[in-house]
N, C-alpha and C positions, 0 to 999 in steps of 0.2 A: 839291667836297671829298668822298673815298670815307670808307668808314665807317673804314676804315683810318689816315688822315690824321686821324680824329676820336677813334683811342683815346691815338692817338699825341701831341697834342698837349695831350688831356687828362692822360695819365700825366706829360707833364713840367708843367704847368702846378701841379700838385699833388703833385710829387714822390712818384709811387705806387713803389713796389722790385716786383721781379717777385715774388716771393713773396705780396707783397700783391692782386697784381693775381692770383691763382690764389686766391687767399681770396675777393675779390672775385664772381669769377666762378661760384665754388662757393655763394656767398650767392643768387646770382641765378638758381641752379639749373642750371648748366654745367660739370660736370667737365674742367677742362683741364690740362696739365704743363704747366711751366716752361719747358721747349722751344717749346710751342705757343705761349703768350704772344709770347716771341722771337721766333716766324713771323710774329703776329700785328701786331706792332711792326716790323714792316721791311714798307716801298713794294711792291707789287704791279708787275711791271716794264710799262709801255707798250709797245706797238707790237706787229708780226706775225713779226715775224724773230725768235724767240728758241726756244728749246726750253722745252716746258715742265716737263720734269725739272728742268732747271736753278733755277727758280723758288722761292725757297726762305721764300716768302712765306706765309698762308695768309686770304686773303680773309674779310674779315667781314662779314657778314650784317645786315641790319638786325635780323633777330631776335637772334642775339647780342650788339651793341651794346645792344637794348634790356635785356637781359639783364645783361648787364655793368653798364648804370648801374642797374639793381633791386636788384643787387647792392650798388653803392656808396652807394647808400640807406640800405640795412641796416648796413654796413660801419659808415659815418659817423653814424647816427641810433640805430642798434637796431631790431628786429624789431617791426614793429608786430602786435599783439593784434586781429583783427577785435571790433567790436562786436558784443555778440549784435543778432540780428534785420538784420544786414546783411549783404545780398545778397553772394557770392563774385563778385569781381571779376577781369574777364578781366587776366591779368600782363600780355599784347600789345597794344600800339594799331596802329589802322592809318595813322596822324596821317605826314606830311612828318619823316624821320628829325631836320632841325635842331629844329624843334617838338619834339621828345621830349628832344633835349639840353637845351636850354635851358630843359622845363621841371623833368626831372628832377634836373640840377644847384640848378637854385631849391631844389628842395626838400633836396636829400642835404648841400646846403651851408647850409640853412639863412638864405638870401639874401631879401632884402626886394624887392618892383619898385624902390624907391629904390637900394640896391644894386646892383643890375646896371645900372641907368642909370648909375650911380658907376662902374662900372668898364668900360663903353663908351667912357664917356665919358675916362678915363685913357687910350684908344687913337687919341683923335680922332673917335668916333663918336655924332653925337648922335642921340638917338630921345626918343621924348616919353611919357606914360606911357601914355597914349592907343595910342599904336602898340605900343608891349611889351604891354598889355595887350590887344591883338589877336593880338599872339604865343602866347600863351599860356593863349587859348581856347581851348576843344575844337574837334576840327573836326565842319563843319557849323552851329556858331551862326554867327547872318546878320555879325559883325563876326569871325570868323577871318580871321587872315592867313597865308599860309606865310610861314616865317621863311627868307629867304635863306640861299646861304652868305654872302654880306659879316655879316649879323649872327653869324652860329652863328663864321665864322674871328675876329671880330675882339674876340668873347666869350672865346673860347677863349685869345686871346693875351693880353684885359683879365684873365684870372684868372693868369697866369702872371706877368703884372709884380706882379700885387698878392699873391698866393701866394706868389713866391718874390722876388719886389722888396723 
C-alpha cells in the first residue's frame, strides 16, 4: 500500500473536503494548494511505458504523510503546549510508515486499544491486545512488531464503515 493509497483512503474514511486537507497539512507544517491535494489523491500510474509528463499525480513521501497526520492531530485534538522542562521532540520517526498510521490516528481520534480492536474487528479482522500492543510500540523495544499492510488496509477500511456507516 503507497503512501498515496493511505491519504486516499484516510480522507474518505473520515470524510476530510479538500480545503480541509490544505488546513491540515498547514498544521503539520506543509504549505500546500488545493490543486496539490488533488495530485496528491489520485494513483500514481504503474508500469514503464507511459510519459511522465502525462502523470498528473504527485507522490507522497513518508515525511509528508507523517506530516499530514501531525497535522490531523492538531486539527482534531488542538495544539498541544510542551511542558516546561521537556525535552523538544523530534516531529519525524523513523518507525515502518503503517506503525506511524495507526499510531497517530489512536491518538488524533482519540481511540482506545479496545477500539481499534472494535473496529477490526467490524472488517473480519481479529488481533488480540497483546499483538496491537506490539503494534504500537516504539521501534527497537524487544516486543515491537511492524504492522503489516493487511492491518494498516483493513484499519483503514474498519474506520470508514464506522465513520461514515
Amino acid at each position: 500500500m503507497t503512501n498515496n493509497d493511505i491519504l486516499i483512503r484516510l480522507r474518505y474514511a473520515l470524510d476530510i473536503k479538500d480545503k480541509d486537507m490544505v488546513e491540515i497539512f498547514k498544521l503539520g507544517g506543509m504549505e500546500v494548494t488545493i490543486e496539490e491535494v488533488q495530485k496528491m489523491l489520485t494513483k500514481p500510474k504503474d508500469g514503464y511505458d507511459y510519459d511522465v509528463e502525462d502523470d498528473e499525480s504527485i507522490n507522497v513521501n513518508n515525511k509528508n504523510l507523517e506530516l499530514f497526520l501531525n497535522g490531523l492531530i492538531i486539527f482534531k485534538r488542538g495544539k498541544q503546549e510542551p511542558k516546561p522542562g521537556q525535552p523538544e521532540r523530534s516531529p519525524l520517526s523513523n518507525e515502518p510508515v503503517n506503525n506511524i498510521v495507526l499510531k497517530k490516528l489512536k491518538i488524533a481520534l482519540t481511540l482506545t486499544s479496545e477500539d481499534i480492536i472494535e473496529i477490526l474487528k467490524g472488517v473480519g479482522v481479529t488481533i488480540s491486545k497483546s499483538e496491537l500492543g506490539a503494534l504500537l510500540r516504539k521501534q527497537g523495544h524487544k516486543h515491537f512488531k511492524e504492522c503489516g499492510d493487511k492491518y494498516a488496509r483493513n484499519f483503514l477500511k474498519g474506520l470508514a464503515v464506522s465513520y461514515r456507516g
